[in-house]
N, C-alpha and C positions, 0 to 999 in steps of 0.2 A: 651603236647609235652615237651621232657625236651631239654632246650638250650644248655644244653650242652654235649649233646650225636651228636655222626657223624652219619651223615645221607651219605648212600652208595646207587645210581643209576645206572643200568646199562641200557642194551639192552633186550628186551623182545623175546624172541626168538622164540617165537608162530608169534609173529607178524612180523618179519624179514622172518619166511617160507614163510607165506601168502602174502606178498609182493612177493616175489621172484617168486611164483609162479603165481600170474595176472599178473606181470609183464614179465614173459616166455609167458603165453598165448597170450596175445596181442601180444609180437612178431613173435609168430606164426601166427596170424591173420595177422598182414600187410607183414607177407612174401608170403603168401598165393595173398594179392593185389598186390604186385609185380611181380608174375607171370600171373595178369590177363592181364594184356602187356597195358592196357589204360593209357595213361598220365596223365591221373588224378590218377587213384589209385598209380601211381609212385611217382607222386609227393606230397601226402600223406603220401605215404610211407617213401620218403625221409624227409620229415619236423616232422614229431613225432618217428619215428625209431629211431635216435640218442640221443634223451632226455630219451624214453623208456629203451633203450640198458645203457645208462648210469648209470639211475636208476638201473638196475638193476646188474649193476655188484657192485655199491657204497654196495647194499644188501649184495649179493656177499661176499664184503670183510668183511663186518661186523659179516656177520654171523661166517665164517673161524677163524676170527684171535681175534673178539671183543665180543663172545654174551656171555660168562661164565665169562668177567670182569668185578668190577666198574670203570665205567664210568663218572661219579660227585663223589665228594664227599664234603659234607657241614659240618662247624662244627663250632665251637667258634670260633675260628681264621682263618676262612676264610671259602672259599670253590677252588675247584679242578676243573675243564674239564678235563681229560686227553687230548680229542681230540681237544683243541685249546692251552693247558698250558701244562709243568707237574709241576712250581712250583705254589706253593699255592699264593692266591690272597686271601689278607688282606681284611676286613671289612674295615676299615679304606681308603683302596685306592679305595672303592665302592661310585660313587656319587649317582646312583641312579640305577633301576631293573623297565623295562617296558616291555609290548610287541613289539616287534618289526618291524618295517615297513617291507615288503616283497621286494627282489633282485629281477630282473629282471627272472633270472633264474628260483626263485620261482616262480614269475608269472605265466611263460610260463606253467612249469609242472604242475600248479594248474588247470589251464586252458585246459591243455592236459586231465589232470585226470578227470576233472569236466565232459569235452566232452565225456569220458567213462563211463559215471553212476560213478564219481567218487569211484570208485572201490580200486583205490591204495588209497586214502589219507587217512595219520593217523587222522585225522578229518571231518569225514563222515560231510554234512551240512554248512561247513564255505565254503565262498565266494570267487573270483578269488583276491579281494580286501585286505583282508586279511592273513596270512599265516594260525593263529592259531597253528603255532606249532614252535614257532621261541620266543626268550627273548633273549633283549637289556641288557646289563651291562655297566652300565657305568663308567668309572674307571679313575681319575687323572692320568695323564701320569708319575709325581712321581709315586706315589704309585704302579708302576709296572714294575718300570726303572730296565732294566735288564734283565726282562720275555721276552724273546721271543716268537712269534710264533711258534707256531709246523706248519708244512705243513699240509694241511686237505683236505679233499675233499669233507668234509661237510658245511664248516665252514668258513665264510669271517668275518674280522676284518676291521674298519675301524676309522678314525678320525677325529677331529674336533682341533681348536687351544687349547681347552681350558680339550677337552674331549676324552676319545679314546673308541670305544668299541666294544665291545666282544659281537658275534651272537652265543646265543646255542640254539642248534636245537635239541627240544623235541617229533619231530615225532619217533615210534617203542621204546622209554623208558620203564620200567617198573613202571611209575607213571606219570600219564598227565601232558601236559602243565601246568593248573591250579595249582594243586598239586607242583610240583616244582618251582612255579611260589610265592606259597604263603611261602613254605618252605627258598627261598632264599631273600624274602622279611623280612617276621621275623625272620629268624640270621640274617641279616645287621640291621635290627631297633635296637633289642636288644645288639647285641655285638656291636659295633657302639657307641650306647648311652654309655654303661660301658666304654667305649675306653676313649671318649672324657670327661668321668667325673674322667679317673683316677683310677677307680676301676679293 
């Protein structure tokens, strides 16, 4: 790997179809329980139909307006989201790179999907406990004084007194969690280290 070549991610657009399309078929199926006129299939209907429909326009936009762009982008002096930043985030203002705890939100849909033969998740086998497609950044509030949020619809930020940080969301990528996981681990070790030694 050389450190210092940019490394460019985007969106997999094989896997944004297929999504989009279990995610039409299932809502073909619970429209289908809506008309069977039972209270029960109604109300099934109404409790996973809006996270489904959700999902699938989120697809929807990505596919339209985001699957021919990058998406991250990693390099010596930082790395990019588009979809939470557009300006560059320093190594320097990086404390640390973890997996990420799962949002409520996540839960649900994990949970949703799981209930399907987990059919939609970009993570065939991971657990309602887990996201497996989600990475923590964690960022000194210096080191990024100034960077606003972008609005997202993928993507929640949050904070701590001491720490602020940044959820990327690696399900439908063109390289796994893991993979970007260890990518944005080793440029922050190594550019980092050079930082603070001056080099």
């Amino acid at each position: 790997m050389f450190l210092n070549d940019i490394r460019e991610v985007g969106y997999s657009a094989r896997d944004i179809r297929l999504r989009i399309a279990l995610s039409t078929l299932v809502i073909i199926v619970f429209g289908f329980w809506i008309f069977d006129g039972t209270l029960n299939s109604l109300f099934l209907s109404l409790l996973c139909g809006p996270p489904i429909a959700y999902y699938l326009f989120c697809n929807l936009y990505v596919l339209i307006f985001s699957s021919n762009k990058t998406i991250i982008a990693i390099g010596p002096n930082g790395f990019k989201d588009l979809r939470l930043m557009q300006e560059l985030i320093p190594w320097p203002a990086v404390a640390r790179i973890e997996a990420a705890a799962p949002t409520l939100a996540q839960r649900i849909l994990r949970t949703i999907f799981l209930v399907l033969g987990n059919l939609l998740s970009a993570s065939p086998g991971t657990d309602a406990e887990g996201t497996g497609d989600t990475i923590a950044v964690w960022c000194r509030p210096d080191g990024i004084q100034g960077r606003k949020p972008m609005f997202s619809l993928f993507h929640t930020a949050r904070a701590t007194n001491e720490l602020r940080q940044l959820r990327i969301e690696t399900s439908g990528l063109t390289v796994s969690t893991e993979r970007l996981m260890q990518l944005l681990q080793t440029y922050h070790t190594h550019h980092k280290a050079l930082s603070d030694s001056g080099v």
